[in-house]
N, C-alpha and C positions, 0 to 999 in steps of 0.2 A: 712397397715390397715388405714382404713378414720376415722377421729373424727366423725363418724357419732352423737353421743349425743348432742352435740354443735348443730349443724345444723337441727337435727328435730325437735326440742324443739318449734318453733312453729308451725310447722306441727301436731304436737303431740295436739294440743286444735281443731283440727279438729274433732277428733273422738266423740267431746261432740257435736259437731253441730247437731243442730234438724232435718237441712234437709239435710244431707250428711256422707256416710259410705266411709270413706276413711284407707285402710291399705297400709303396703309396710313390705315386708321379705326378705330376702337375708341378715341379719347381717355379718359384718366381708366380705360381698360382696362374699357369696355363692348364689346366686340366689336363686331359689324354694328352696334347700336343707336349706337357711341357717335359722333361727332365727327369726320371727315376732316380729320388735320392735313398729311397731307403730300399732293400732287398732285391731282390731278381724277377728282371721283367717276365718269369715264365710263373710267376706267381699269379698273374692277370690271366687265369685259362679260363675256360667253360665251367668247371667246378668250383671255381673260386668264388666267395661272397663277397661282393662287393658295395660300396658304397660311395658316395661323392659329398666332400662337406663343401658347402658353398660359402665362399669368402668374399669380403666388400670389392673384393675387383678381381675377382677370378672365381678357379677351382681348385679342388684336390679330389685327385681319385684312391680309393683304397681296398687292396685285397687282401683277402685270408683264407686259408684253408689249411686243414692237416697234412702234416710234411710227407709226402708220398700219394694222397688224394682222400677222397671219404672212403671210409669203407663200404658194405654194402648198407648196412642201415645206422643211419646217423646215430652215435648216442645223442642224447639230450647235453651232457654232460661235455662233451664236445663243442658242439654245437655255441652252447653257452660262452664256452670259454673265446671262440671266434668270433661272435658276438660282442662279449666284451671287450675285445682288445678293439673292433673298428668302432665301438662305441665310447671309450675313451679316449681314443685318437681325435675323433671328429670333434667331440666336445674342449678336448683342450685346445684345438686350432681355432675352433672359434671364440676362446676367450681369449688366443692371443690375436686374433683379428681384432676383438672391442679395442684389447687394448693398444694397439698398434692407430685406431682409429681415434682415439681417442687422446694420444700421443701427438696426433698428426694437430689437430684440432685445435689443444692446446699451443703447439708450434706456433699457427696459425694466427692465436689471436694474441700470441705474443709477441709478435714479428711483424715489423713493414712491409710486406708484398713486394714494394718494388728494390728496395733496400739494403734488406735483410738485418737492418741494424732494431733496436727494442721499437716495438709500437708507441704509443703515445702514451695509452693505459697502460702497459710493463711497466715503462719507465717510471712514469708517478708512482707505481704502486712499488714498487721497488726502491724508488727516492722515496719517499715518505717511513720506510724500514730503516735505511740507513743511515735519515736522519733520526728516528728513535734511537738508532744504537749510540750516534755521535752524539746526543744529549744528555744523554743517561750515564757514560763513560765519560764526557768532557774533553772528545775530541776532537781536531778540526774536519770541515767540511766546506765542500766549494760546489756551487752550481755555475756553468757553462752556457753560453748561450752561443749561438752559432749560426751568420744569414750568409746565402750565398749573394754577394753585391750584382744588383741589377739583373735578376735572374726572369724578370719579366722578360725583358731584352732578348734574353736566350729565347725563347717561346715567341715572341713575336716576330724573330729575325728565320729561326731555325727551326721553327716549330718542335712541338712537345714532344715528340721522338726524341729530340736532340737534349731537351730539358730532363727527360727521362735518363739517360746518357751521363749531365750533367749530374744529377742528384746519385746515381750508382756510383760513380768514376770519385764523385767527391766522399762519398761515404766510406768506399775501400778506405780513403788517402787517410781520411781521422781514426776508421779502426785500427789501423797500423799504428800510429802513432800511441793511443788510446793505452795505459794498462793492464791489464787480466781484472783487477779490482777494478775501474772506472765502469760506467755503466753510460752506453751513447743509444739514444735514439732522436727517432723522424717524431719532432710535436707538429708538424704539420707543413704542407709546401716547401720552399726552403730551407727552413728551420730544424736545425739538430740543437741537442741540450746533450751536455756530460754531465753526472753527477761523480762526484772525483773525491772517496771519503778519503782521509787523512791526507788531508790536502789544504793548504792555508791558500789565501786569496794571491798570494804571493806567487809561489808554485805552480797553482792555476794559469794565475795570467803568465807565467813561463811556458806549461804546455798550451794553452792559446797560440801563444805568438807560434808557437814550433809549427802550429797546425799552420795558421793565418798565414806564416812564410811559405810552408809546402804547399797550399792549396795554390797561392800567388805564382807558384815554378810549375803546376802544374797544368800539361799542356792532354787536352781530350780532344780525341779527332771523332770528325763525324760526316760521315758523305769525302773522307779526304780534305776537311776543312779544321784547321787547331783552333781549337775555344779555349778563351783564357777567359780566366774567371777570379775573382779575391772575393776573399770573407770577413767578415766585421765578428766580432766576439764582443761580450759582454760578460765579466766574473763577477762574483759576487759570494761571501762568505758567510756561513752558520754564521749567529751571533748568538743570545742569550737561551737560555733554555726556553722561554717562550715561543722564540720562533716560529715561525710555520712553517709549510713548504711553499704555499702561497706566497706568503710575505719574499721570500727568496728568489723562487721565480719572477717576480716583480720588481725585486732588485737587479737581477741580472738581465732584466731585458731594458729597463730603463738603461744600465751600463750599456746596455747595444744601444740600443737608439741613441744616445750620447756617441759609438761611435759610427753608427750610420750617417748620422749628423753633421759630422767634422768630416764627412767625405767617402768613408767608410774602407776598408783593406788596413782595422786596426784595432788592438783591444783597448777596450776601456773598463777599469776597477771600479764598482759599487761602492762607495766611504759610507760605510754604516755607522 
């Protein structure tokens, strides 16, 4: 759906002009069917110039003619001027169609599909900035790591519906928690990662556990059936300016597996 409101708004001081009847309908980009936002539907007569911009998922129709009709023989000068308003129109709707597409796109390939939490590539590419910023300023940083315990089990008992269910219902419960600064996304299957700047390993493994507790209380119905489910965390902190992000993701997953190991529904700290 286009911001069309933004974008008419000075089109929209046309319709007071003394010598010019200018409308456009299609809202929401249904063509003739949709909505007249701008001027009076008696602008769409027989005499009227019209034209249609075609946009990625609809239309827009647009009329113009001199306020009262043509006269009997067009000036040129006229002419021109009705001209150029539906030819400005149509041109700027379609540059905010690219960009509206282009908008989407981006969204897209920054977001999990099923999730809505950072994609895989957001996330590194966004942790890998914020650990520049923490090296360079000299301050703390924590990477997150996050399995949902025996989530195979989910899928094999309740099938992938049900796992699909799990993974949303578990993801809301961490953004909640999560804050406005932390950065969470899906690295894949089960697995979420926070990256949590100004955050010592300490801290981290406090919002860990908050999560690790809430996910453990949290009950997801599916077909009228409660799935209970617990999470294993692994924390792990920036260390030397060398660091990488690699080397850190590898600390904090070895931390997971240490606590999937001991049983799992618990955090374990990377000792760098």
């Amino acid at each position: 759906m286009l911001d069309y409101e933004k974008f008419i708004a000075p089109f929209s001081e046309l319709t007071s002009d003394p010598e010019l009847e200018f409308a456009v309908r299609g809202k929401d980009s249904l063509g003739a069917a949709g909505e007249l936002f701008i001027g009076d539907a008696a602008t769409f007569s027989a005499q009227a110039i019209t034209a249609t911009v075609n946009l990625p998922n609809g239309e827009w129709q647009l009329a113009a003619q001199p306020r009262g009709g043509w006269p009997a023989a067009r000036p040129n000068s006229l002419l021109f001027t009705v001209l150029s308003v539906l030819l400005a129109f149509g041109v700027g709707a379609l540059a905010l169609a690219v960009r509206a597409r282009g908008n989407a796109i981006q969204h897209m390939a920054n977001t999990d599909a099923l999730t809505g939490v950072l994609s895989r590539h957001a996330l590194m590419r966004q942790a890998a900035s914020e650990m520049q910023r923490a090296q360079r300023y000299g301050r703390p940083l924590s990477f997150i790591m996050l399995d949902i315990d025996n989530f195979k089990k989910v899928n094999d008992t309740w099938g992938h519906a049900c796992g699909d269910v799990v993974l949303v219902e578990v993801s809301k419960h961490v953004r909640a928690l999560v804050r406005s600064s932390d950065m969470l996304g899906r690295i894949g299957g089960e697995e979420f990662a926070i990256v949590a700047p100004e955050t010592n390993r300490a801290q981290a493994a406090t919002l860990a556990e908050h999560i690790r507790a809430g996910i453990m209380n949290l009950v997801i119905e599916f077909n009228r059936e409660h799935i209970a489910r617990t999470m294993s965390c692994g924390v792990a902190e920036l260390q030397t300016e060398g660091d990488k992000l690699e080397t850190l993701m590898a600390a904090a997953d070895k931390a997971l597996y240490q606590a999937k190991s001991e049983g799992g529904n618990r955090v374990c700290i990377a000792l760098r």
